[in-house]
C-alpha positions in Angstrom: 121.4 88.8 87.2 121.9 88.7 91.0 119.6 88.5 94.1 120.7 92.1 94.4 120.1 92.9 90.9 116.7 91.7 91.1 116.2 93.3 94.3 116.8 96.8 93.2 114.0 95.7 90.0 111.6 94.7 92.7 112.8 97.8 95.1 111.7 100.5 91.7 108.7 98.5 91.1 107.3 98.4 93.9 108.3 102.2 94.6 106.7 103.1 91.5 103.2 101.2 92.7 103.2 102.5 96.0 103.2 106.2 94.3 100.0 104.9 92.0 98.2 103.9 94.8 98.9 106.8 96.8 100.8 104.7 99.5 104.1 105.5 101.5 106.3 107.5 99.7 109.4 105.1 99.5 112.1 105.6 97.2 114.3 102.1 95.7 117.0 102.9 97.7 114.9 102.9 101.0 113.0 100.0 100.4 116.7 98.5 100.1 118.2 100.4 102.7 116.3 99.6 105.1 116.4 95.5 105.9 113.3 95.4 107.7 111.6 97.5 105.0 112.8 94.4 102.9 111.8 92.2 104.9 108.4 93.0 105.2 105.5 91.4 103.6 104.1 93.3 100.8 100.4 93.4 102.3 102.3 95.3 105.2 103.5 98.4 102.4 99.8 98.4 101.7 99.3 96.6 98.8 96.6 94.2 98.3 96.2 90.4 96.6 95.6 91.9 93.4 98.2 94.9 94.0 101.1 92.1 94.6 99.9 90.1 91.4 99.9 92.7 89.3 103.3 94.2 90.6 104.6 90.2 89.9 103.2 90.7 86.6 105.2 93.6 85.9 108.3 92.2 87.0 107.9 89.4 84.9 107.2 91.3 82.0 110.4 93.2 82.4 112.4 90.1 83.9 110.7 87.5 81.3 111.0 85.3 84.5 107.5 83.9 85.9 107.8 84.0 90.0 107.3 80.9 91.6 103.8 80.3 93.4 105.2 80.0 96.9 106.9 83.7 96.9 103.0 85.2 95.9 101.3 83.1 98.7 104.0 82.5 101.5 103.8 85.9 103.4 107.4 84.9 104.3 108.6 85.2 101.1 106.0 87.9 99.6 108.7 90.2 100.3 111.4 92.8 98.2 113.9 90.0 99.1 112.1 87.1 98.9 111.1 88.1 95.2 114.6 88.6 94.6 115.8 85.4 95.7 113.0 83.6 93.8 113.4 85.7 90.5 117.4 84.7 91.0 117.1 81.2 92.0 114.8 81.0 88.7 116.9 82.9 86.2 119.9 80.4 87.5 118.3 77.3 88.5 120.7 75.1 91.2 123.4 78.6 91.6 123.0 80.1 95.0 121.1 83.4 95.1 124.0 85.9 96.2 
């Protein structure tokens, strides 16, 4: 899979979660059309430490790929495309995430 690939996985997820937990009402392609939406930590869409864990959990699940620690704890990279860059970079260890 592709950064983008991954990103649109994260983007539903995350969409999904938000609509549990009664927060914004983003669809996947908002979250993806929008680059600042991307780009914004995921504490800042309103989830919380064990919100984020369990959405990582999920995507691992469905990915069978384990995130590495610094995209859950580096707010710089707790983000739709920090996750997808990670969740690439993982799946294809030493290919550039596209």
């Amino acid at each position: 899979m592709r950064s983008d690939d991954f990103g649109a996985l994260v983007a539903e997820q995350l969409a999904a979660m938000l609509d549990e937990l009664g927060g914004p009402a983003l669809s996947p392609a908002e979250i993806l059309g929008d680059e600042r939406t991307r780009n914004r930590d995921l504490t800042e869409l309103g989830l919380g430490s064990l919100d984020w864990m369990r959405l990582a959990v999920r995507i691992g699940n469905e990915t069978g790929l384990e995130l590495p620690q610094s995209a859950l704890v580096d707010q710089g990279s707790r983000t739709v495309a920090g996750w997808a860059r990670a969740l690439a970079a993982v799946a294809e260890p030493g290919a550039p995430a596209r």
